[in-house]
N, C-alpha and C positions, 0 to 999 in steps of 0.2 A: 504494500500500500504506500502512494506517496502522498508525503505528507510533507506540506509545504514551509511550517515552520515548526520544524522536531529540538529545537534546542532552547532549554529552561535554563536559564539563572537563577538559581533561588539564593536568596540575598536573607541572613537573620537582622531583625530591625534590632537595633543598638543590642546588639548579642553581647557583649560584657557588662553592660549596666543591666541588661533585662533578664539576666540571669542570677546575677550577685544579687537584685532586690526582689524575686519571682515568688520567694518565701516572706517577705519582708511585706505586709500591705500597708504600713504604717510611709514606706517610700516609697510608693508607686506613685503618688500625683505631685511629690516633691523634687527639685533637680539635684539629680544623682550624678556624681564623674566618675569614672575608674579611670585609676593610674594620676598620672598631672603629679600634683605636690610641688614643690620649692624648684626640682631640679629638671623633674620627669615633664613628659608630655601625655596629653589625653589617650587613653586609649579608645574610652566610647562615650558619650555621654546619653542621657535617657530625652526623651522628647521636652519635659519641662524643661531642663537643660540647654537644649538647643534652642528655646524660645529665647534665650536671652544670646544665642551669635556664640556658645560655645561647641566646637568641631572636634572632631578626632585629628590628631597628629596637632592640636593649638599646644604653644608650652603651656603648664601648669599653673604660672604665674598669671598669663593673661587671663586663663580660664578663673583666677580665684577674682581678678580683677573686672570681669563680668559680671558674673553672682559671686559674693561672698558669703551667701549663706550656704550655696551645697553642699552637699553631704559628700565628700570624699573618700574614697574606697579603694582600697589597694586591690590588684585583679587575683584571682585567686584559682590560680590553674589546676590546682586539685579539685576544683569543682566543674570548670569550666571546657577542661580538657576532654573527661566522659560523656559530657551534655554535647560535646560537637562529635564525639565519635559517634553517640546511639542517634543522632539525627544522620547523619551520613548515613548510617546502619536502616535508618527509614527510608532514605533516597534507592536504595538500592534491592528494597522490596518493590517499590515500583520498574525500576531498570540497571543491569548494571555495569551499564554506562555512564559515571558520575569521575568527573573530573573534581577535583579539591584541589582549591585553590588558597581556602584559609579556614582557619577555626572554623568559620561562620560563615561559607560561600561556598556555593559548587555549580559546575556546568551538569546537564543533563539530557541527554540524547533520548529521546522517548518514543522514537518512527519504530523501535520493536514493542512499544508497550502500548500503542492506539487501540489495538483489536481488542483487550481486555480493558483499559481504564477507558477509552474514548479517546475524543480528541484533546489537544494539547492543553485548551485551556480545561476541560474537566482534570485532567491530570494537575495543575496547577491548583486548581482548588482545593484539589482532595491530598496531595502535598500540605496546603495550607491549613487547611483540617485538623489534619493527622499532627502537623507539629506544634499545635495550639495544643491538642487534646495531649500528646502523647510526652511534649515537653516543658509545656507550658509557657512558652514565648511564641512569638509572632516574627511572620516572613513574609517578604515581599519577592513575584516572581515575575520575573520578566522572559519573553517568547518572541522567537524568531528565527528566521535564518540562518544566520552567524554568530558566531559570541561574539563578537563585538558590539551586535546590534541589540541580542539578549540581555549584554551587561547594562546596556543603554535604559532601557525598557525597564529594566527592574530598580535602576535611580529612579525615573519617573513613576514607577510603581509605589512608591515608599509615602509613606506608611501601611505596612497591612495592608498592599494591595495586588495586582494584576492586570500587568500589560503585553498588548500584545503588537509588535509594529511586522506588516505583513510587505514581504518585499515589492508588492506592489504600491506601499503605498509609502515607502522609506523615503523618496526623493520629498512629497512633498510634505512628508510630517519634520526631518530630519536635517535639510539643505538647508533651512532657518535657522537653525539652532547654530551657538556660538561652537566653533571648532576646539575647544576645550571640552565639551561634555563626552568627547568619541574617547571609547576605550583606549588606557595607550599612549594619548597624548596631554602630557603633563604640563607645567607651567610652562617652562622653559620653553618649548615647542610650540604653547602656544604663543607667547609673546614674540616669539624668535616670527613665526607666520603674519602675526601681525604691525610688525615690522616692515613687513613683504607686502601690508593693504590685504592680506588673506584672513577676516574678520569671522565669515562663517562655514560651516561644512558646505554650503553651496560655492564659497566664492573657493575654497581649495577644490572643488571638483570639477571646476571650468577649467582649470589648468589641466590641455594635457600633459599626460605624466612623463614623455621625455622630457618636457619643460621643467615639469617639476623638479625631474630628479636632478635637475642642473641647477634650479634656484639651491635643495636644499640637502643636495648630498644622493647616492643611487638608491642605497637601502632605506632612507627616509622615505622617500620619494616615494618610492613601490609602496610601500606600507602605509602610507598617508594616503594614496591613491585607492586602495584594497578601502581600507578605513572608510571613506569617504563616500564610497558607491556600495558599502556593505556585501562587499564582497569578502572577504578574509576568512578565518576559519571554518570551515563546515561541521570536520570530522573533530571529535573528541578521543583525548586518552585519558583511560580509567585509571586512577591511581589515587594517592591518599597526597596528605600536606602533614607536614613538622611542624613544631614548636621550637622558636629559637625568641629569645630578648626579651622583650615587650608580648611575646602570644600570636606574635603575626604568622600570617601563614607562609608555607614555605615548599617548591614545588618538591615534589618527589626526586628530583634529578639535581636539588641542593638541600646542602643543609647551613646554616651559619648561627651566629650571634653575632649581640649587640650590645652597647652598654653606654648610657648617658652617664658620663662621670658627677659625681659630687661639686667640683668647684672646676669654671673651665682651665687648662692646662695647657702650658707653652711650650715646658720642660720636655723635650723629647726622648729620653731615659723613660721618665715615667711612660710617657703614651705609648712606649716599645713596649714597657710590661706589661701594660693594660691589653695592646695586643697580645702577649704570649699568652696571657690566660684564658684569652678567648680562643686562642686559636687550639690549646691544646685539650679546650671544653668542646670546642666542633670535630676536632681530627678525631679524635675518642670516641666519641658519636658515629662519624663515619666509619671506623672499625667494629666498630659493633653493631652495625646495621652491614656488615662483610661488604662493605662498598670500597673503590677507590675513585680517586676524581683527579680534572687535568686542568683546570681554570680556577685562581685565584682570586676575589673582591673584594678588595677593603675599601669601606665607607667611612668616609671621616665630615662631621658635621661641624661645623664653625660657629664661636660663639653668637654671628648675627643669622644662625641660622642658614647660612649655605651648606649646602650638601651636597659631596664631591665623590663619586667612586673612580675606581681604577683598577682594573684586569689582566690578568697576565696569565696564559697558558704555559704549562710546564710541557718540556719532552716527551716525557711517558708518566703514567697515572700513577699516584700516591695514597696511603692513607700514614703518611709518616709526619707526627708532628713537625719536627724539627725542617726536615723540608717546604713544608707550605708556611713554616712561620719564617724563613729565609725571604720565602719569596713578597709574603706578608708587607715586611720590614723595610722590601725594598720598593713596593709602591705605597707606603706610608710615609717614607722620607722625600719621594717623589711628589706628594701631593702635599707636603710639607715646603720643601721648597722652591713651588708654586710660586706661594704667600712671601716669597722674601722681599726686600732685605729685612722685614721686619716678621718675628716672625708670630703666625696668628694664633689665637686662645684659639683650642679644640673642646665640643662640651660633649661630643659620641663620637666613639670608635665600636668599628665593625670589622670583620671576617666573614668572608664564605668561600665556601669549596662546591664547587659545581661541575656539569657534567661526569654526574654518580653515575657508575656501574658495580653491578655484582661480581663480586668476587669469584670466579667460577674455579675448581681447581684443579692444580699445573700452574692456575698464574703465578706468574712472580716477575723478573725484573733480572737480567742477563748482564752481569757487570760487565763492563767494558776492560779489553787487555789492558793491565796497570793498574782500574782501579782496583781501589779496598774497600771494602764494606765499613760504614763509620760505628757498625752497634745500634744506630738510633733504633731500625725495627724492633731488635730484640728489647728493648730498654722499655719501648713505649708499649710491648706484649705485657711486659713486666711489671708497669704501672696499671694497665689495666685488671692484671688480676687481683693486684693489694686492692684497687680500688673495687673492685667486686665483692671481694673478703671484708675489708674494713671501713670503709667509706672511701668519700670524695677527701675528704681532711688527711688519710694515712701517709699519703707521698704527694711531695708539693716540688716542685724547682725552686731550688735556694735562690732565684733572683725574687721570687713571688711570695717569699719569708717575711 
């Protein structure tokens, strides 16, 4: 059976605040924040919340300086963690085909689930149903053709709703709207377009796309073009999402951490340690999920709030601390001395390790004539058994003392 628009996004409405107060009735009609505080940024905030202009990813500061009376809540992944699995675990009584994207978001392909639940929007309803009844929060789902157009639709859908944008009628629901709202394209990109007089998703899709790609790079270009005429993803991969940082989602084929420091920091000694600790919290992770990976990312955020990464593929694939914090080190010092001659306060440092595969076995890694093996594998096996046996606290790197 064809079915013209098989892909759901279903989006949980303020998933960290409507879960941490779900038992709580006394703060359901008051504004709730999770995360924020002195140093942090929002992780969600609850609808009263957002009537007063505060957002997810706002710092913490501005959000108290919004409302000062809300209710502040630290996020609490021991509760938050099993609520996003048994809802995925819902998605996939209907089909399973469910892409995970984050604690609280998944794609869903349902052209094999029509014959039995109906068509796309009764399956979105009965989604919607099912995770009122079953979890007791609310989800907004959006339907269409592409995820990009999906993810579109279920913004629009929010609160506790259901939309559906049907490819024939994309150009002229869609070309109006400010070229910011398309999945994908972030600040940067958009201000960078409108720079260029490219103000709406109509005024980027009059441009054809060799043109484009020569205003704003090849790979841009294709992908702003795909974007724009709703054409981009069709097919979905089924897989789950991590927990790294802050609770964000994280694809299946990475994993990372993150860490807003305490007071911003210039010193670069420190900001090296702060990576090693993260790095040797993700590469440990990656071994124990039997993965190895070939792309490095460190994220470093700047006291005024700019946010910078940087990527570096290795030779052959690793799950060896000491080598991805090499490489770590050396696009930290790289985006480090960016900001010179002076150099800038950092308020977050990040790591990821990407493009994960399984470990299958026979793998391993063919030293080259001459070299020597440095120990680091055996060392990092080594820590991870104490840490199995005794905790995270039993063996520490004397730099992290």
């Amino acid at each position: 059976m064809t079915v013209a628009c098989p892909i759901l996004h279903v989006d949980m409405d303020a998933f960290y605040a409507s879960v941490m107060i779900r038992d709580r009735p006394e703060l359901q009609h008051v504004p709730v924040v999770v995360g924020g505080g002195h140093r942090g940024v929002v992780l969600s905030a609850n609808y009263p919340a957002r009537g007063y202009g505060i957002r997810s990813g706002m710092p913490g500061a501005e959000a108290a300086r919004l409302c000062p009376d809300a209710v502040t809540m630290a996020p609490d992944f021991g509760l938050l963690t099993p609520v996003s699995k048994a809802i995925m675990e819902t998605f996939r009584t209907i089909t399973p085909v469910v892409e995970v994207t984050s604690l609280d978001e998944a794609f869903l392909d349902v052209r094999g689930a029509v014959r039995l639940f109906g068509p796309p929007e009764a399956i979105a309803e009965r989604l919607r149903s099912r995770v009122r009844a079953e979890h007791g929060i609310t989800c907004s789902v959006g339907i269409a053709a592409s995820v990009s157009v999906a993810k579109l639709a279920s913004r629009q859908a929010k609160p506790d709703g259901v939309r559906v944008i049907r490819p024939e009628r994309f150009v002229a629901e869609v070309h109006p709207l400010d070229i910011g709202v398309l999945y994908g394209v972030g600040e940067a990109t958009r201000q960078r377009l409108q720079r260029l007089g490219l103000i709406t998703v109509g005024d980027v899709a009059a441009i054809p796309v060799d043109l484009l790609r020569r205003m704003v790079g090849r790979h841009l270009g294709g992908r702003l073009h795909a974007l724009v005429w709703g054409t981009d993803r069709t097919e979905l991969v089924a897989g789950g999402a991590g927990v790294f940082g802050f609770g964000e989602g994280e694809p299946e084929g990475s994993m990372g951490a993150q860490h807003t420091l305490a007071v911003d920091i210039r010193d670069r000694v420190a900001l090296r340690r702060e990576l090693l600790r993260l790095t040797a919290r993700v590469v440990a992770r990656v071994r124990g999920a039997r993965r190895t990976g070939r792309t490095v990312t460190v994220t470093v955020r700047y006291s005024d709030f700019t946010t910078v990464q940087r990527s570096r593929t290795l030779p052959e694939r690793t799950d060896v601390t000491q080598e991805v914090y090499a490489v770590a080190v050396a696009l930290l010092d790289g985006l480090l001395d960016a900001r010179r001659p002076r150099p800038a306060a950092v308020r977050l440092v990040g790591v990821r390790v990407e493009g994960l595969r399984h470990v299958r076995s026979g793998d391993g890694r063919q030293l080259a004539l001459g070299d020597r093996d440095p120990g680091w594998i055996d060392a990092d096996r080594a820590v991870d058994r104490a840490v199995d046996r005794f905790g995270h606290a039993a063996v520490r790197r004397a730099s992290l003392l």
